[in-house]
C-alpha positions in Angstrom: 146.2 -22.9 146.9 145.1 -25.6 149.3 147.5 -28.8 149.6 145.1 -31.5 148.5 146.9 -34.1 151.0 147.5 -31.6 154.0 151.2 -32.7 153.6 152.5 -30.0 151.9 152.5 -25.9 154.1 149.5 -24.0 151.8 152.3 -21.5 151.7 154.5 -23.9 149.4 151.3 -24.7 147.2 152.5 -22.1 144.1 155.1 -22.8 141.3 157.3 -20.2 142.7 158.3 -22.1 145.9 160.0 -24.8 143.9 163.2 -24.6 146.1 161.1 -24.2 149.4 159.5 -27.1 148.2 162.2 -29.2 148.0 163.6 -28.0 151.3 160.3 -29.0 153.0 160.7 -32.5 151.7 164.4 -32.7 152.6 163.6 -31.9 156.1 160.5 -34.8 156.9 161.9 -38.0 158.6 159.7 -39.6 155.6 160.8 -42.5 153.5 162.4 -41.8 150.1 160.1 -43.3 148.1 156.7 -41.2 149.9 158.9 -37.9 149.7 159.3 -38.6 145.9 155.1 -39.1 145.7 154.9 -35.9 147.7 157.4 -33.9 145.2 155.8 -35.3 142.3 152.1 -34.7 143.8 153.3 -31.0 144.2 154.2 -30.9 141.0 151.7 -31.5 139.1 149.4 -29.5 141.2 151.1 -26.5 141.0 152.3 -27.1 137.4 155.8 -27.4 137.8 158.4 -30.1 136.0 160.3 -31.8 138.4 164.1 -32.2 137.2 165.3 -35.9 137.6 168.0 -34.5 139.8 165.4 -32.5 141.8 164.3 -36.5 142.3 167.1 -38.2 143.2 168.5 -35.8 146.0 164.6 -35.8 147.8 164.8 -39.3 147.5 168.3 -39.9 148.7 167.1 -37.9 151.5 164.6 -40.1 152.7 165.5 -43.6 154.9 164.2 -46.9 153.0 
């Protein structure tokens, strides 16, 4: 599956790759709150539930 915004690898773009995911996002020098649009984003297209600690640690991860 293709990343609609280009900001998430193609290779992360399945349901399966939840924790890759999440890795990915904890790695980008991004702001908290754009890494949580991004995690939710991926979410919903590739039909996976986002836990609301899933949420808080990429967000925590991000400078504000």
């Amino acid at each position: 599956m293709e990343s609609p915004t280009g900001l998430m690898p193609e290779q992360l773009m399945s349901a399966g790759m939840k924790r890759q995911a999440l890795d990915y996002l904890l790695a980008q020098p991004w702001p908290g709150d754009f890494k949580l649009q991004v995690l939710y984003g991926w979410g919903n297209v590739v039909g996976n539930l986002i836990s609301a600690s899933d949420a808080a640690i990429v967000h925590a991860s991000g400078w504000k």
